[in-house]
N, C-alpha and C positions, 0 to 999 in steps of 0.2 A: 270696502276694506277701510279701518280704522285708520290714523296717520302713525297713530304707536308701531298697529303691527305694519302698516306699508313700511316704517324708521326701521324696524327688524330686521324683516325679510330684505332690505337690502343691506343692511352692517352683516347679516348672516352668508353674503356671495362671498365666495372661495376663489381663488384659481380655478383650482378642480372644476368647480361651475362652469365657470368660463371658456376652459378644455374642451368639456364634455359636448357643449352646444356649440361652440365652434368646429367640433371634432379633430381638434388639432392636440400635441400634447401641452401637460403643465410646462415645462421647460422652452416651447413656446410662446406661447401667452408671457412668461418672466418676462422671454428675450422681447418683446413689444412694449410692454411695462417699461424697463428698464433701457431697453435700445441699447444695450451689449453686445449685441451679435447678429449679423445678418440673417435677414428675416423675410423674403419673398415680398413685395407690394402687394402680390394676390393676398396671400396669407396675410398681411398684416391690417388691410384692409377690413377681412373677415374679421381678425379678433377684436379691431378696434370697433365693429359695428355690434358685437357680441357685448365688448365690456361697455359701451351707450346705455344698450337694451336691457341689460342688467342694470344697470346704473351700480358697477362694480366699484367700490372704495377703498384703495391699497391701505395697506395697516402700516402708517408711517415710522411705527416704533422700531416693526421688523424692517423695513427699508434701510432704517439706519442704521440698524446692528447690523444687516448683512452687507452695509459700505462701510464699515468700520477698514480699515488699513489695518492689517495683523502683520504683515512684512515676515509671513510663513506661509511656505510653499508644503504642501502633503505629498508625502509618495504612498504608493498602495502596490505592494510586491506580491507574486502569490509563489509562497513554498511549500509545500508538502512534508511533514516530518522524517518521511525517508528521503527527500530529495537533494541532493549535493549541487542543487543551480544555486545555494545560500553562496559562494563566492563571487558569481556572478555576480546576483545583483546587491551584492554587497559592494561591490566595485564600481556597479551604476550609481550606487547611493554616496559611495565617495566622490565621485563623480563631480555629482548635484551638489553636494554637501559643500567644498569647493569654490565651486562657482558661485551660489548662492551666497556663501560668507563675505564672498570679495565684494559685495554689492550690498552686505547689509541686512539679509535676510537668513532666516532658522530655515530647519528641515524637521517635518515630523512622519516619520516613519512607522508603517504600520503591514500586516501583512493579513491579505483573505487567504492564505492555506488552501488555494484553488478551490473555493467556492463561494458560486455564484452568489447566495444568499449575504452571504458575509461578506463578500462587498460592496454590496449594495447598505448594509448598515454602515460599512467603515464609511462609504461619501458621503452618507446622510450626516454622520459624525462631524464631519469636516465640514462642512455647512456653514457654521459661524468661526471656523479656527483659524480656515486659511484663505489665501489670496489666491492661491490655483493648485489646482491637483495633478501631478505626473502621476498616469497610471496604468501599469503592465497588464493588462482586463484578462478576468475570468472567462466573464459575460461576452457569446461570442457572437450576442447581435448589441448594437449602441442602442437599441428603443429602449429595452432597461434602464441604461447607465445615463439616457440623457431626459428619463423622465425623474431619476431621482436627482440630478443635477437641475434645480429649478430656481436657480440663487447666479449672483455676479462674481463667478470666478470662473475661472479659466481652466481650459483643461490640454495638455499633451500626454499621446501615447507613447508606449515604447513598447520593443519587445515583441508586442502583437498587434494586429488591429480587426476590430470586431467590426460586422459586416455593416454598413448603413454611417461611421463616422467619417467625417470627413475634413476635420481638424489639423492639428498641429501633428506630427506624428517625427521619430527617431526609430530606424529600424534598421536591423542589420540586411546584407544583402546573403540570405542562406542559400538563395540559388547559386548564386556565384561561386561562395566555399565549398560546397556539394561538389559543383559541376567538377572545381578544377581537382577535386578528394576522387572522385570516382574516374577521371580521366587517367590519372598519376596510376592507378591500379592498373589500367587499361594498357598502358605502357609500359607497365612493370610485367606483363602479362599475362596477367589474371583476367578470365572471360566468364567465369562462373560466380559474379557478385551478388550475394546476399543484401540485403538491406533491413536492417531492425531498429525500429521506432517506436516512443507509445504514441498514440491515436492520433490523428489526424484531428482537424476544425470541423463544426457540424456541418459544413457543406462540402464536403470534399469525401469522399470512399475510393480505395485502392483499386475498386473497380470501374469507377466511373469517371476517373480523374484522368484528361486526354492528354495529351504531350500538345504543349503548347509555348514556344518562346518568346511569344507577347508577354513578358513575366510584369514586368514592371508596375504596368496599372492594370494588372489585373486583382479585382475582387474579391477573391477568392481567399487572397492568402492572407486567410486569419489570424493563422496561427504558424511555428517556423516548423513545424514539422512537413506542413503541407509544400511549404517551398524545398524545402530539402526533399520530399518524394519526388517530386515534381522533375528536379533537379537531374535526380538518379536515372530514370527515366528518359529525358531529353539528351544527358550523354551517353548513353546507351545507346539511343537511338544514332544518334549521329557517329556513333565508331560501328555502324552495324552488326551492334549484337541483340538480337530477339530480346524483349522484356519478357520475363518468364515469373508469375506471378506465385509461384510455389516457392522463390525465393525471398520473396518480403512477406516478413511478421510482424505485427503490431500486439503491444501487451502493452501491460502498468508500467510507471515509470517506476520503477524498484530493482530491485540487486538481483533477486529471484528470479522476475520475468527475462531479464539479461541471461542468466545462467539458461532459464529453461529452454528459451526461445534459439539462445546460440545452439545447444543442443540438435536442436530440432532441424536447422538450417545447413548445421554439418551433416547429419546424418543424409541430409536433400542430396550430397554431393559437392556443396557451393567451393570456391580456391579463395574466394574472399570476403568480408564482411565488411560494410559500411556502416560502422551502426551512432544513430543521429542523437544520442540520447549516455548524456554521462557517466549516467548508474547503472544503464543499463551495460556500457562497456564495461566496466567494472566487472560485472556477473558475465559475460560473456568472456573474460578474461580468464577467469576464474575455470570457469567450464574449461579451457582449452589446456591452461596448465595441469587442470588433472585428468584430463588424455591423455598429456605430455605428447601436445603437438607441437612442432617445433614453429616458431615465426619467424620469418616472412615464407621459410622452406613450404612447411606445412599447412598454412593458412594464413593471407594476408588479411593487416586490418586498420582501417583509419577509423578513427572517434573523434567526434563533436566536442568539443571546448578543452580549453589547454587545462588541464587540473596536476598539481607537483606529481601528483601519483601515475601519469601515462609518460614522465621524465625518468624515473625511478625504475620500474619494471625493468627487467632483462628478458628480450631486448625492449628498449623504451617503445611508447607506444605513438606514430603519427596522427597526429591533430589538428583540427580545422579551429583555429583561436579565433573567438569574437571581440573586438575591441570595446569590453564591458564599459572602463574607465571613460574611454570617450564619447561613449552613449548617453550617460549619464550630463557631461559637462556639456553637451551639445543640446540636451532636452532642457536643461536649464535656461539656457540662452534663449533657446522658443519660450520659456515662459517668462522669462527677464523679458524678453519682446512685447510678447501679446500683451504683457500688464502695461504697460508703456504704449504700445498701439492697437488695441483692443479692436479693431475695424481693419488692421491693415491684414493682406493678402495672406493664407494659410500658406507654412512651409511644409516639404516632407521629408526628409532627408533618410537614405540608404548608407550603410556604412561597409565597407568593404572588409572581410577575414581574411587573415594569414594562413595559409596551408604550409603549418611544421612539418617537413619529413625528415622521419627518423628511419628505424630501422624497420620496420614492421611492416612493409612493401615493397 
């Protein structure tokens, strides 16, 4: 071979090269490059004998644009256009908003609209903008999200956590506000609770999901609906009432599936409904007033997230509140952290709900 084309064929080695013969990801190979983030001996071993044999030559231009200090943090929300979680984490983003000002730093906010596709462009977006990303994921496995993440920023979850990260993480504890919502009924009680959600995380199914009170590190819960099933379940179990799976429905998150599904769970026989999902109480609400069934007489019911409108209702309606505002100022601080000790130990922090009751139980 020529020296021209030998000069080529190595200015022409990628990452991706790199990756592919080491069989490790891009986002790997960065973190060995760059020494950002803890990276296995084995594995770092492998890539540095990979980038030798390549005789791989980083593109110092991009190096330095991608250490440039932008002193802005990215969030990436996902709302749905029917979906009423916009207060929530509207209230996360004040949250951050916040805390990040006190210290110096913007916020740019941006939203995948629950899907997966679209947020994998918004982080690619964020690439050269910001200094770290808080982000509520789609994407319910991290090999996506940490292969398009292949740059020196930072990342904290909230909200959810997709299967495989293992980072910084702010999340609420939904087992907890479940447990003590469906216990209050229990006492009030009601023996025939319904439960209605929309869907579950990709590794979780209402039939396959076992009663388990290892909750804490377990795996699984990707997503809060799954700890809220979960939840339902394990106090059940523990007040010795049978789980009876003709009583939990899963739909869209929307006003409709709320209306159709409450339907459908009254018509089962159920005395109460837990239902985990805001819009969805809404349509379930709906449904019952034009029964004209009477509440807590006629049918008891607790609903997921404090919204002015479960205040307002005659009679108001009991709520499992998530501490939005503090989620947000708390995932800040992990990134205000990690930008500052970028090696030091990952936090996870769980955040505890308030069970309003009102009249509706």
């Amino acid at each position: 071979m020529k020296f021209g084309e030998d000069m080529k064929r190595i200015k022409n080695v990628r990452i991706k090269d790199v990756a592919e013969k080491a069989e490790v990801s891009t986002a790997t190979v960065s973190h060995v490059i760059n020494g950002n983030k803890y990276v296995s001996e084995k594995i770092k071993n492998k890539v540095n004998t990979v980038l030798r044999e390549l005789n791989y030559q980083p593109n110092s231009a991009a190096r330095s644009l991608r250490s440039t200090k932008t002193n802005t943090i990215g969030l990436i929300i996902p709302i749905n256009s029917e979906d009423t979680s916009k207060s929530f984490f509207m209230s996360i983003a004040e949250g951050i908003e916040e805390k990040l000002k006190s210290k110096g730093y913007n916020l740019i906010l941006s939203n995948s609209k629950e899907d997966s596709e679209q947020e994998l462009n918004l982080i690619k977006m964020f690439k050269t903008k910001v200094d770290g990303l808080i982000l509520a994921p789609t994407n319910e496995n991290f090999k996506a999200i940490n292969e398009t993440i292949d740059h020196n920023f930072q990342t904290v979850m909230i909200d959810r956590l997709p299967v495989g990260y293992k980072g910084d993480y702010v999340l609420v504890d939904n087992f907890q506000g479940t447990y003590e919502g469906i216990n209050e009924l229990i006492k009030s009680g009601f023996k025939k609770i319904g439960f209605l959600s929309s869907g579950l995380g990709v590794n979780t199914s209402s039939d396959k999901f076992e009663v388990n009170k290892e909750r804490s590190n377990n795996r699984m819960y990707i997503n809060p609906n799954n700890e809220r099933f979960q939840a339902y379940k394990v106090a059940l179990s523990d007040n010795k009432l049978n789980f009876n799976p003709n009583y939990v429905l899963f739909g869209e998150s929307s006003f409709q599936s709320g209306y159709d599904l409450a339907k459908q769970l009254i018509s089962k026989g159920v005395d109460a409904i837990f239902i985990a999902n805001n819009i969805m109480a809404m349509g379930s609400v709906k449904f019952i007033q034009e029964q004209k069934l009477i509440i807590p007489d006629g049918i008891g019911m607790i609903g997921y997230d404090n919204y002015d409108w479960t205040e307002i209702i005659s009679p108001p309606l009991s709520a499992i509140k998530q501490p939005a505002f503090e989620i947000g100022v708390q995932a800040s601080e992990l990134m205000l952290n990690r930008i500052q000790n970028p090696t030091a130990g990952f936090q996870h922090i769980k955040l505890k709900t308030e069970n309003l009751k009102r009249s509706s139980y």
